[in-house]
N, C-alpha and C positions, 0 to 999 in steps of 0.2 A: 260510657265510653265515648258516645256523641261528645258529651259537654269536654271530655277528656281532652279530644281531640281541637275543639273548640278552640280549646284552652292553649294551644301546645301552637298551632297556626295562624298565629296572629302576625298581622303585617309587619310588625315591630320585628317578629322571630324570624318571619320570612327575609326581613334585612338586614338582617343580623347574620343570616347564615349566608347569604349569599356573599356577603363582604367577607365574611371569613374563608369562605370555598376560592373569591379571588386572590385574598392574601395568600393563600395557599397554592396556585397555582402561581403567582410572581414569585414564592417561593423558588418553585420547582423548576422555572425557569430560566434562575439568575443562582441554583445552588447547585450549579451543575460544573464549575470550575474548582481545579482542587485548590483554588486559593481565595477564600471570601467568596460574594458576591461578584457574579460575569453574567451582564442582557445578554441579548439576543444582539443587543447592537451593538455592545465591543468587540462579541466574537464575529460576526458582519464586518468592522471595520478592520481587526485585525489580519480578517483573513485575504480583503481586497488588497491590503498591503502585503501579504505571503503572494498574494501571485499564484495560486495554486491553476493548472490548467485545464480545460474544460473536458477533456477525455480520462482524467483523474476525478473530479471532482463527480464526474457522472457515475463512475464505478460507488463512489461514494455513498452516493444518493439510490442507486437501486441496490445494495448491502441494504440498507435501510427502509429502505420501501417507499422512497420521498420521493416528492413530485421535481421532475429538473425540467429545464425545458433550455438546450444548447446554444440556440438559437439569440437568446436575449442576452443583455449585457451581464458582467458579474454581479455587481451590485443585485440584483432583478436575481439572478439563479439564489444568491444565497439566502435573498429573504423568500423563496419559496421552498427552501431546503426545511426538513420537519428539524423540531429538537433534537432528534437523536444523531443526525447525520450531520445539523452543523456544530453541536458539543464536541464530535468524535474528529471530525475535518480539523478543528480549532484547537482541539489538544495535540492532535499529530503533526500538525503544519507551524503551531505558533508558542506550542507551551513544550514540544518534542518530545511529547510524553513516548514512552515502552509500554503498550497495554500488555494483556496478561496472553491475548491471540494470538498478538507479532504481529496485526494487522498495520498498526499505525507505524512501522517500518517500512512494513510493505510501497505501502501509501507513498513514504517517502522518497523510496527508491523508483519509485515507479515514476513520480517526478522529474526525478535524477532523469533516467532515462529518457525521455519524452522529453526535456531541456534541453540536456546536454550531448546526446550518445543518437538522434534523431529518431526515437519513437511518436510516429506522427498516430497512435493510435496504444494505450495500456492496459493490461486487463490480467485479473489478481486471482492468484490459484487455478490457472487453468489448467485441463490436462488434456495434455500430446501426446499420442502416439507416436511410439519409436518404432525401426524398424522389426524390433522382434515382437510387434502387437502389442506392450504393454503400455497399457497409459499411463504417464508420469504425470503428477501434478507441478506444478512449475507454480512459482509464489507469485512471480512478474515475468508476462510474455510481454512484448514490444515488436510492433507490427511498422512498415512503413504504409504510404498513402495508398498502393494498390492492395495494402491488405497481407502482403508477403511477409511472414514471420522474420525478422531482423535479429533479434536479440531475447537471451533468456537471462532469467534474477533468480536466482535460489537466495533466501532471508534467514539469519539467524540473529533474534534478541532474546533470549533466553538461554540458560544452561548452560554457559561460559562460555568461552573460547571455543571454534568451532574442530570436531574432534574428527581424527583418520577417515571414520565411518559415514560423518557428512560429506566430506571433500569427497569421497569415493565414490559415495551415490550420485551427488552432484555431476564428477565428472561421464560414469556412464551414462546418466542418462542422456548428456550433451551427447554422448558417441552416435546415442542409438535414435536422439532425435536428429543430429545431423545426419545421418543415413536414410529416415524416412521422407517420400516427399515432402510432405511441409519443412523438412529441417532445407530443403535442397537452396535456401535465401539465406540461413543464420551464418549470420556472421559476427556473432560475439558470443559469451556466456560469463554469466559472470557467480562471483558467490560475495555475500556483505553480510557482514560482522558488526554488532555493537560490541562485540568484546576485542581483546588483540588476538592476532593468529601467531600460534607458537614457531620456531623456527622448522620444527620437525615438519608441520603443516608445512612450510613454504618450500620446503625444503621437497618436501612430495608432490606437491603443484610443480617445480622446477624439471623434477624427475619424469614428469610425464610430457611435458611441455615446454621444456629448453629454456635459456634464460630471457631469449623474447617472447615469450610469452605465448607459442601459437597450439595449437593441438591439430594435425597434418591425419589425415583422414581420404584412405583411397577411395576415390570417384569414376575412379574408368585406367585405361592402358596409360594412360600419359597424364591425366589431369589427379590433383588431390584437391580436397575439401578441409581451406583453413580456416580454424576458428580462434578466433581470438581470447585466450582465459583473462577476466579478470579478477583477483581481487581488492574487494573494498571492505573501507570502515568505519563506521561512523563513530564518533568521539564527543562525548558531552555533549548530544545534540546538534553537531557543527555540521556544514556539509558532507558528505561519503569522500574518504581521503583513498586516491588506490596505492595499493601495498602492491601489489605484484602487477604486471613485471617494472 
């Protein structure tokens, strides 16, 4: 067995394997795009040019368990980003991949928001109590800089077009988070589609929420609580197009 072993551990084998274990790891690290070979450094360069923003990209990296640190430039956060968090960044932000979670919609929308609609703060599947106690999970809450809930996303990339039974949940649970104190700052809510929404949908969002688009919400003797409905859609990857109102 000695001699076996001998045998079996020679420097030659020991270089041999090691070379092969590194092959195997540049493998793993550049076979991770669905199209050929993607380093580490395309998706790093791809992603400085998405622009993705650092209260997104953080949510990112703790999903993953990766080290971030806010504070430094982009470049610097991403090459501390593990494999897993910047494959997943890289396919959502630059290849606009639909995973199979609906997280990398999420992601996207949640961008959205924090660009364009001012969420100076994003955070994915959170859940809100509404006023009648139940926690609702929210896909994308959107916070301003004191921390005041601003805006909610409900996400649909999966299973067509988005049906009665979503718009319906969606919309109460707006009702009952706008009614609890944390809803007492929202002033939007929105729903986003990778598929289209049928007329009968728009037609029910209308029905609840007039054709500017608001949902009117009693706050006291004289004041209401308006919320703003939106929906959106994303199309072959493109920006979130809004469809209502």
């Amino acid at each position: 067995m000695v001699k076996l072993l001998e045998g079996v551990l020679t420097i030659e084998t020991i270089k041999k394997y090691l070379a092969e274990y590194g092959e195997e790891r540049s493998r793993r690290k550049t076979a991770r795009g669905s199209e050929g070979e993607v380093t580490r450094e395309k998706m790093i360069l791809d992603l400085t040019k998405a622009k993705v923003s650092k209260t997104v990209l953080g949510q990112i990296a703790n999903y993953y368990r990766s080290r971030f640190e806010p504070k430094k430039s982009m470049l610097e956060m991403l090459e501390l980003l593990n494999d897993d968090a910047l494959t997943a960044a890289w396919k959502a932000f630059c290849k606009k991949e639909t995973d199979q979670s609906g997280r990398f919609f999420e992601w996207r929308m949640g961008e959205y928001l924090h660009d364009r609609m001012d969420a100076e703060i994003v955070k994915f599947r959170e859940k809100i109590v509404g006023k009648d106690g139940v926690p609702y999970e929210i896909d994308v809450t959107g916070y301003d800089k004191r921390g005041a809930l601003i805006i909610i996303c409900e996400c649909k990339s999966r299973g067509g077009s988005p049906s009665k039974e979503d718009i319906t949940k969606w919309l109460a649970a707006t009702k009952q988070i706008a009614k609890a104190p944390i809803g007492r700052s929202l002033s939007k809510s929105c729903f986003a589609s990778t598929s289209p929404y049928t007329q009968d949908i728009i037609k029910l969002v209308k029905g609840e929420c007039g054709t500017d688009g608001t949902l009117k919400l009693p706050a006291g003797f004289f004041t209401k609580n308006i919320i703003d409905i939106i929906l959106f859609e994303e199309r072959e990857g493109g920006p979130p197009k809004q469809i209502y109102p």
